[in-house]
N, C-alpha and C positions, 0 to 999 in steps of 0.2 A: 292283413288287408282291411279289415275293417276298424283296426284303430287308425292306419293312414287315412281310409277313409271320414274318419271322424275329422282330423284336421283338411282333409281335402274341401268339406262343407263349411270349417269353423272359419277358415282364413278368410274367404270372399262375406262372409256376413261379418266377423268383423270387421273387417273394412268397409263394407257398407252404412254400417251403426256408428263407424269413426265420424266417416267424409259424408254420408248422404247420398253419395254419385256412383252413377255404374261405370261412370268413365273410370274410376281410380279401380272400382274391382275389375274394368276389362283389362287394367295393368295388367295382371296376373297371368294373362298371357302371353305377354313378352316376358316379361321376369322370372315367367317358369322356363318359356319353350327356350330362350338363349341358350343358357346356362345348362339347358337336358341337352339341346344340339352337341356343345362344344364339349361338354366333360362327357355326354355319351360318344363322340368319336374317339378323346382321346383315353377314358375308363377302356374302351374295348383296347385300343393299341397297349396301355400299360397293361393288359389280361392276356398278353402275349407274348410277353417278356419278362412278369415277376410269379411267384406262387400266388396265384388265385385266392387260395384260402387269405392268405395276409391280408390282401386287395379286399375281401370281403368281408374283415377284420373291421379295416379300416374306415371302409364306405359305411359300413352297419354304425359302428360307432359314432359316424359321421351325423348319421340322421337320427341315434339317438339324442345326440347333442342339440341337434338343430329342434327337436321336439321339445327337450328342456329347455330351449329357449322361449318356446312359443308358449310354455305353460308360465316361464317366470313373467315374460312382458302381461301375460292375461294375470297373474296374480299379483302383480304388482301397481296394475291399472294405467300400464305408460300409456298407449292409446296413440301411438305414432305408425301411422300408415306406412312411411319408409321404413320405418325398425321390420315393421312386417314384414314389408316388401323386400328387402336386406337380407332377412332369414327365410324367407319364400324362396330365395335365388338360392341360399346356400345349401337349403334342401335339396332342393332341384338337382344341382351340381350334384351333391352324394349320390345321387339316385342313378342319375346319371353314369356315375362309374359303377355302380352293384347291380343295374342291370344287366348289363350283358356279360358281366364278370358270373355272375349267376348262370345266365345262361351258357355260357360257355364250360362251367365244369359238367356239366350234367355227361356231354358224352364219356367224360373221363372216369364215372360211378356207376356207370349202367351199361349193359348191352347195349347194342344199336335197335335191338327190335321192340327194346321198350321204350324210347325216345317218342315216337306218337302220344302212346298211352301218359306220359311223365308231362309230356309239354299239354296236353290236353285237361290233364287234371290242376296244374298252375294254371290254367286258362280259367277253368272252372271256379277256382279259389277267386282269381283276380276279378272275373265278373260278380259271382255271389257278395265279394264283400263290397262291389261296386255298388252293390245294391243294399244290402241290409249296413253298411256302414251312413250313407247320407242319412236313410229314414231314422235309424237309431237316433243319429245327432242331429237331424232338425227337431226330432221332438226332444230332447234334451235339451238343446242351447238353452230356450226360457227359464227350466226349472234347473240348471246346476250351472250355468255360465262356461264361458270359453276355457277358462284355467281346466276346471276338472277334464274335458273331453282332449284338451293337451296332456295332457298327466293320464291320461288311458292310452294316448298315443304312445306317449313315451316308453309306458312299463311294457306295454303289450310287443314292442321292441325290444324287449330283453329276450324275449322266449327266442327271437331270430337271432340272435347273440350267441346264446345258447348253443344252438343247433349248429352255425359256424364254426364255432368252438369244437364242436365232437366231429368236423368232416379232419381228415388227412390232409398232409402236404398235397397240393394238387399244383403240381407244377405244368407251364407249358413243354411242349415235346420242342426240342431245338434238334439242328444238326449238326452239331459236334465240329466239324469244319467248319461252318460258317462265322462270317464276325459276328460278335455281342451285337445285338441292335439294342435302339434305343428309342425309347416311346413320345415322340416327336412327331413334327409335322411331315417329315417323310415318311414315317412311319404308316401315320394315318392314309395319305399318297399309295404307297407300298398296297394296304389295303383295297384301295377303289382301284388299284390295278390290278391284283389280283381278279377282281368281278369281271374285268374287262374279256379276261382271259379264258371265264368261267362261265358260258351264256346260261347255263342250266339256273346256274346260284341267280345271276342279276335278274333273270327271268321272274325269281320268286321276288323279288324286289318291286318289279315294274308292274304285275301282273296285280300287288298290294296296292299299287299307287291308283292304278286304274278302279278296282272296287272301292276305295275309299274316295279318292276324286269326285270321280260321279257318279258315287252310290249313296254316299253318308249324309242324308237330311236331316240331321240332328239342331243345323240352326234353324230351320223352317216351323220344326215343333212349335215353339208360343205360337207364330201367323195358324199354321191347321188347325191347333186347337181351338183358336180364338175362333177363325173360320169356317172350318167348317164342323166342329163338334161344339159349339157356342161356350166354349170355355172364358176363365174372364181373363181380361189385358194384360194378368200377372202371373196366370200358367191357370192352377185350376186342376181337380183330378182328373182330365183330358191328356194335360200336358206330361202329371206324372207320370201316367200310364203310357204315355208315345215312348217317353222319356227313357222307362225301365223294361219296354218291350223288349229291345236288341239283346241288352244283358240279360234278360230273364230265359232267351231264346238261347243264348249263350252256355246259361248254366245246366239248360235241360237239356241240349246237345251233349254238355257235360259228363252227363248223369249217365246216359246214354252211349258211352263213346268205345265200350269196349272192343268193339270188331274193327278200330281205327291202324290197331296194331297189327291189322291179319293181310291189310290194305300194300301189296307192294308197286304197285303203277303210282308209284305219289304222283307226280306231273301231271297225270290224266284227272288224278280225284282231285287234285287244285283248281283245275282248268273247273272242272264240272261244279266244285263248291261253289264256286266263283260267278259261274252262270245261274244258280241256283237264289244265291245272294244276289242279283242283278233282278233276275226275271219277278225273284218275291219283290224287291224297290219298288221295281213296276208296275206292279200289280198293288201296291201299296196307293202309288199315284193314281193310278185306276181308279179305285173303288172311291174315291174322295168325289171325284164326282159324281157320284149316287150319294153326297152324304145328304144334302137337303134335298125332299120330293119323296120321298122313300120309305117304306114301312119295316127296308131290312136294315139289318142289325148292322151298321157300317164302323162303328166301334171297334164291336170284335173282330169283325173280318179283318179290320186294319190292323189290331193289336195281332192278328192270327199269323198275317204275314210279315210283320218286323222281327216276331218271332221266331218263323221258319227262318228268316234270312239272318236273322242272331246264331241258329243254328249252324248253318252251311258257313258262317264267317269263322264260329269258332273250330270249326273242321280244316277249314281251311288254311288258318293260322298256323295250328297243331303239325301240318303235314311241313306247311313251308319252316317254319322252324328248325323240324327232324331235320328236311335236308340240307336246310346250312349245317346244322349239329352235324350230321352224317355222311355228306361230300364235300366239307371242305376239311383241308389239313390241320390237324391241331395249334399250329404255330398260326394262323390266322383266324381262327376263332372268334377270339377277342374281337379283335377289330369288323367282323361280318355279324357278328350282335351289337356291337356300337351302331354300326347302319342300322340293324335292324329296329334298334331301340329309336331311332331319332326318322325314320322312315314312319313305324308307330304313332308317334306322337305326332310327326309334322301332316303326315296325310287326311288328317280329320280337320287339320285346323287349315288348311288350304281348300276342303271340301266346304269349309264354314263361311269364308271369303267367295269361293265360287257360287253356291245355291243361294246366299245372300244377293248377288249382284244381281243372279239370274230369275231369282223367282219376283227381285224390284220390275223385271222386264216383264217376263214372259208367265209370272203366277204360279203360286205353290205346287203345283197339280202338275202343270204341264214341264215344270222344273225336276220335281221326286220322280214322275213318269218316265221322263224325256232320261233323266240320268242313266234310270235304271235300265232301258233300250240299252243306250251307250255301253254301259258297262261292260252286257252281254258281248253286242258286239265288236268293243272293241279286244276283250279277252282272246274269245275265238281268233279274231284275227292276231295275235300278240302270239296265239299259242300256236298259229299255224305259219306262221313267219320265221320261228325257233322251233321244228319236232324233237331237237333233242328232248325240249323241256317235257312232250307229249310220251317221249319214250322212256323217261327217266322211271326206273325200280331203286327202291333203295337196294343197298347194299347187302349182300348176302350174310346172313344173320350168326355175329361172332358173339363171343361171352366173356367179360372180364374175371381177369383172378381177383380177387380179394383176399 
């Protein structure tokens, strides 16, 4: 995590040191999200019809490649924005199929009662190197250049290679009668009709869509900062700190998460994460209006609540993960972490488009405030529309042979 994260920082400054323009680094958002949409729905469909292991063979390999490439183009001095942008997509693309191919073996190596604990400790990983990977490589770029921090990406990619290599054949469970399928567009189909079918599972779907929707003011950070903690027009230690609040709240939820496994009402502890993570938003947007006139410490309080709310999200993640891991059928796996992966990634950047529009209206404050109401209450009502979802326990706790 934190040598991806080293090229997650290196890609967008080089291209900004290439072109000059933020227009060509806000590329990087279509040229990442496409390519994760389309290979993460159809990575999941092919994680339900071939050996998993193989699949994360391949995807692994995939993105070591694409990392060799970003180190040869930095040592070689091409300096072409499209080459970047080129192997930006085909990253993407890899990743795209090893996420959910990832997560989908996990039920097939562990009990079910350790699936909270497993999916919350990759949460933890994923957040902490979200963090200590940018700060390492922004202070790096100057003194070692883009090549070397690509060439840490790379190797540091071998260790997951590794580890690939030592799991077992993990095949998907098929039914013996049925036709071979094939990992296709109906395939994918196959999949979102399955959810149809399954209101508990899409529940955990809709209920993400809703706290990242209008909950996630992570494009607002530079205006608050700038605004109301008088940081400067280019971010400033205001904005990193907004910035690394969620994930730092994230990781100490983390740290903290052991009674997550002892939790069986998953449904209810979603619901309640979820309202947790709204009410802290709110109260995020709240206290900004106390930031100027004021003798209290409106900083921290703010950094205290993105915090708490980094917490309850990564609880909340952890639970809704187990139960796609946990109720839905092996043979469809695959394809309910494809959703999940491209649900992930699409709802913050749909939340970036809506707070952007909304806080041009109606102001930062009354936009981060106003969402985080919403959240609340639109959850509640989502979870009281569906009680299945509120009744949902995981499943009575079995143990795999090894």
């Amino acid at each position: 995590m934190i040598g991806g994260s080293l090229t997650v920082v290196s890609v967008p400054s080089q291209i900004y040191e290439i072109t000059g323009s933020s227009a060509y680094v806000g590329l990087t958002g279509i040229f990442g999200l496409v390519p994760l949409i389309i290979f993460g729905l159809w990575g999941g469909a092919l994680a339900d019809v071939m050996d998993r292991r193989i699949l994360l063979l391949i995807s692994t390999t995939g993105l070591i490649a694409t990392s060799a490439l970003f180190w040869m183009q930095a040592a070689l001095g091409v300096n072409n924005v499209w080459l970047l942008l080129g192997i930006f997509s085909l990253q993407q693309a890899f990743f795209g199929v090893n996420s959910p191919t990832r997560n989908a073996i996990l039920p097939k190596i562990l009990p079910l009662h350790d699936l909270p604990a497993a999916n919350a400790l990759n949460m933890t990983v994923f957040q902490a190197g979200s963090i200590v990977g940018p700060v390492i490589g922004g202070a790096l770029i100057p003194l070692l250049g883009y090549s070397w921090l690509y060439l840490v990406d790379t190797l540091s990619l071998l260790t997951t290679l590794w580890a690939v290599i030592k799991l077992p054949s993990i095949r998907p469970d098929h039914d013996p009668d049925a036709p071979k399928r094939v990992a296709g567009i109906r395939s994918v189909l196959d999949g979102f009709g399955y959810l149809r079918g399954h209101p508990v599972l899409l529940m955990s779907f809709v209920v993400d869509l809703i706290a990242m929707i209008f909950g996630m003011p992570r494009a607002l950070f530079p205006q608050i900062a700038h605004e109301s903690f008088g940081g400067s027009d280019g971010g400033g230690l205001a904005f990193a700190l907004l910035f690394a609040a969620i994930s730092a709240g994230a990781v100490i939820g983390g740290v903290f998460s052991g009674w997550i496994s002892r939790v069986r009402r998953q449904g209810l502890a979603v619901v309640v994460c979820i309202v947790i993570w709204g009410a802290a938003i709110a109260g995020f947007g709240g206290v900004l209006v106390f930031a100027h006139g004021t003798t209290l410490p409106i900083l921290p309080i703010a950094l205290l609540l993105l915090m708490i709310g980094g917490a309850a999200d990564m609880v909340s993640a952890a639970f809704r993960q187990s139960m796609l891991q946990s109720a839905a059928s092996d043979d469809v796996r695959g394809r309910l972490q494809g959703v999940f992966t491209v649900v992930v990634a699409g709802g913050p950047r749909i939340a970036d488009v809506a707070h952007g529009a909304s806080a041009a209206a109606a102001g930062t404050v009354a936009t981060t405030a106003g969402g985080g109401v919403l959240v609340v209450i639109l959850v509640i009502v989502a979870a009281l529309a569906v009680p299945a979802f509120l009744r949902y326990r995981v499943p009575a706790v079995t143990r795999v042979t090894r």
